[in-house]
C-alpha positions, 0 to 999 in steps of 0.5 A, spaced: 298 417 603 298 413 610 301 406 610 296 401 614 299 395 617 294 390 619 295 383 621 291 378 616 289 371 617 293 367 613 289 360 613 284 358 618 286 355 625 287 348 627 288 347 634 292 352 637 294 358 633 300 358 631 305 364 628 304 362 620 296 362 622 297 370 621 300 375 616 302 381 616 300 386 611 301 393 608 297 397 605 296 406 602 290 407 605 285 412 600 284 420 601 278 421 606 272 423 603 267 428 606 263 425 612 271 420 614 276 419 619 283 417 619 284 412 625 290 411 629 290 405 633 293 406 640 290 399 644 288 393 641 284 387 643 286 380 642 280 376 646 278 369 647 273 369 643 276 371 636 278 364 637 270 362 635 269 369 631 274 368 626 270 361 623 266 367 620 272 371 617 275 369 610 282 367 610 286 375 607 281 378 611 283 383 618 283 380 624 277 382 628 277 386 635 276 393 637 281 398 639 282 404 642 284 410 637 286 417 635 282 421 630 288 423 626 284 427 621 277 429 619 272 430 615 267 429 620 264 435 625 262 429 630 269 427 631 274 432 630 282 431 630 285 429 636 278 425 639 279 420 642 274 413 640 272 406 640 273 402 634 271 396 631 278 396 626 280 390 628 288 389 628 290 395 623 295 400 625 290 405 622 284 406 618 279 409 615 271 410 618 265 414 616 264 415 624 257 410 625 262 404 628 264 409 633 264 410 640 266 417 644 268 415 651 265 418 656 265 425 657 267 424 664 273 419 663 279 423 668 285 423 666 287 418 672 285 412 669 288 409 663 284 409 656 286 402 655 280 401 659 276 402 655 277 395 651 277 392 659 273 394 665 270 399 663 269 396 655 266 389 652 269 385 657 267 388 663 260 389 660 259 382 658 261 381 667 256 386 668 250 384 664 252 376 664 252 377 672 246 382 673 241 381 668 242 373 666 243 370 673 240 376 677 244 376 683 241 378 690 245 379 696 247 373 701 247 369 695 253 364 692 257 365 686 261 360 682 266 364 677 271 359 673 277 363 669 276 368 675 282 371 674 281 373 667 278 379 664 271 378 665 271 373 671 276 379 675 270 383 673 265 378 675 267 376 681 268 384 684 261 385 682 258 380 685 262 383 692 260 389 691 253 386 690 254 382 698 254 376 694 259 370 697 264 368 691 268 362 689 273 362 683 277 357 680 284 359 676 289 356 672 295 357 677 297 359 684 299 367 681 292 368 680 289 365 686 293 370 690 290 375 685 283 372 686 284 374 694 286 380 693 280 382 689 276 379 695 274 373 692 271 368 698 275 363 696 280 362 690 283 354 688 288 352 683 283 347 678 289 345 675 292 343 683 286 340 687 285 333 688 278 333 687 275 338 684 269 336 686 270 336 692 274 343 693 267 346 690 263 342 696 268 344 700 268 352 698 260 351 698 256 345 702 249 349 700 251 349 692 251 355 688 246 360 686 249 363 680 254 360 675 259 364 671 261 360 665 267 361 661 271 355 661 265 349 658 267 343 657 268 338 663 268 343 669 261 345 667 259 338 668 262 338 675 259 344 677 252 345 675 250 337 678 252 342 685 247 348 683 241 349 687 235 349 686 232 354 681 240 356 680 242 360 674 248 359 669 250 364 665 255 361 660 260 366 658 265 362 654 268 355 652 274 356 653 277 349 653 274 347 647 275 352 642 283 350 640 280 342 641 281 338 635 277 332 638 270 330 639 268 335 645 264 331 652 257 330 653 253 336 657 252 336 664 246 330 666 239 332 663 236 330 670 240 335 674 238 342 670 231 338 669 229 336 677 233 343 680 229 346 674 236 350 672 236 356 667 242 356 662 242 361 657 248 363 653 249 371 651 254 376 647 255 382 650 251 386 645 244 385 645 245 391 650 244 397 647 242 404 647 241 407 654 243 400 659 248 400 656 251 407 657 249 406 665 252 399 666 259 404 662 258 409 667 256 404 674 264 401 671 267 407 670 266 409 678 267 404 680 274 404 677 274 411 680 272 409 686 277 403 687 271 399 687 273 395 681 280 394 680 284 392 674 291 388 674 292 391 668 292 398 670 299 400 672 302 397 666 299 401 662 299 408 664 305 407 663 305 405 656 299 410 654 303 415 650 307 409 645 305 409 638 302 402 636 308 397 633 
């Protein structure tokens, strides 16, 4: 018998979470059935949008999120023992799957990248950059992108992509580490919101023409800033809420109807798995070789090379 430990949650979230919010938990997981696979995890996921997500679960039950795993026993011909997959197992430290909620990474994944990417930049949070950046705004060369959040695991990725597509990016995040992570990754410019004196006049600053796509990850007050600032028939791409989700209060009015309405913007919301099927296995491939062509980098990706062998806690 193998023992699981999972971390459950304990009672629903008010605010921010807090330590009681979780509990840890023990469990003998069955013998395997014909067509399963016992999991080992090796990464897991802990992701802004479980925050939301977790609303859905009932209090004892595992916290979402996907992993990266080790088939350590099998029962199924298509994953044998040894392989190496993406899981949908939450936070368990091993579990049992009949192989439909499984994803092999790619054949051509080299050893010199980390497998913890595959829960990073070449996994959701880069396919939500990917598919948000190209398909909901529909970035073209020359044109002006306005990333909040920009150093996080899908404004990096944004914003590299957007480089990539000759388009002029401006990216605002919480603290002047990130900034000089954000010049790094070739962002146009990159400001501290939290340090500014006037947030909308550092976005007139960066951009006196205004902006052709926005990537929304924050919501709230800062959007209501940006989006009086796109041009006309600009495209908002709205990722994420980030400054609401832990608020207890009632959350700000939208941006003024008149700007969306007189710059005839277009605004749509999107989850990353709309895209299935053989895009989303060319927009994995486009990310991978840009990681294996440095085109893309991740700040994660030295630290976890050199953790990839340590069991999971």
């Amino acid at each position: 018998m193998v023992r699981a430990k999972s971390w459950t949650l304990k009672k629903h979230f008010e605010g921010s979470p807090t330590h009681s919010d979780f509990e840890l938990k023990t469990v003998e997981l069955p013998s395997l059935k014909n067509g399963e696979v016992l999991l080992e995890a090796l990464f897991l996921t802990v992701d802004p949008y479980m925050r939301v997500a977790s609303k859905k679960l009932k209090e004892g039950d595992v916290m979402m999120g996907q992993q990266v795993a080790r088939v350590v026993e099998s029962k199924n011909s298509a994953f044998p023992a040894g392989a190496l997959v993406v899981a949908f197992s939450g936070w368990s430290t091993h579990s049992i799957s009949d192989g439909k909620d499984l994803e092999k990474l790619p054949t051509e994944w080299p050893d010199t990248i980390p497998v913890s990417l595959a829960l990073g930049t070449v996994g959701m949070t880069g396919l939500t950059a990917y598919f948000g950046l190209l398909d909901i705004c529909g970035v073209k060369g020359g044109e002006t992108v306005m990333v909040n959040a920009a150093a996080g695991a899908v404004g990096s990725v944004v914003g590299q992509i957007a480089k990539l597509k000759g388009c002029k990016v401006v990216g605002a995040a919480g603290s002047d580490e990130k900034v000089a992570y954000l010049k790094k990754l070739g962002y146009d410019v990159a400001f501290n919101y939290k340090t500014v004196e006037s947030l909308e006049e550092t976005l007139k600053k960066a951009s006196p023409d205004g902006y052709d796509c926005y990537f929304d990850n924050v919501g709230g007050e800062f959007s209501n800033i940006v989006i009086p600032q796109m041009k006309k028939f600009g495209r908002v791409a709205i990722c994420g809420a980030i400054s609401t989700y832990n608020s207890t209060r009632p959350l700000p009015p939208g941006p003024p109807p008149e700007n969306i309405i007189y710059q005839e913007l277009r605004m749509e919301g999107f989850i990353v798995t709309r895209w299935q099927g053989e895009v989303r296995q060319k927009a994995l491939k486009d990310l991978l070789q840009w990681v294996m062509e440095t085109e893309i980098t991740s700040r994660q990706r030295g630290k976890q090379r050199e953790r990839r062998k340590q069991a999971p806690c």
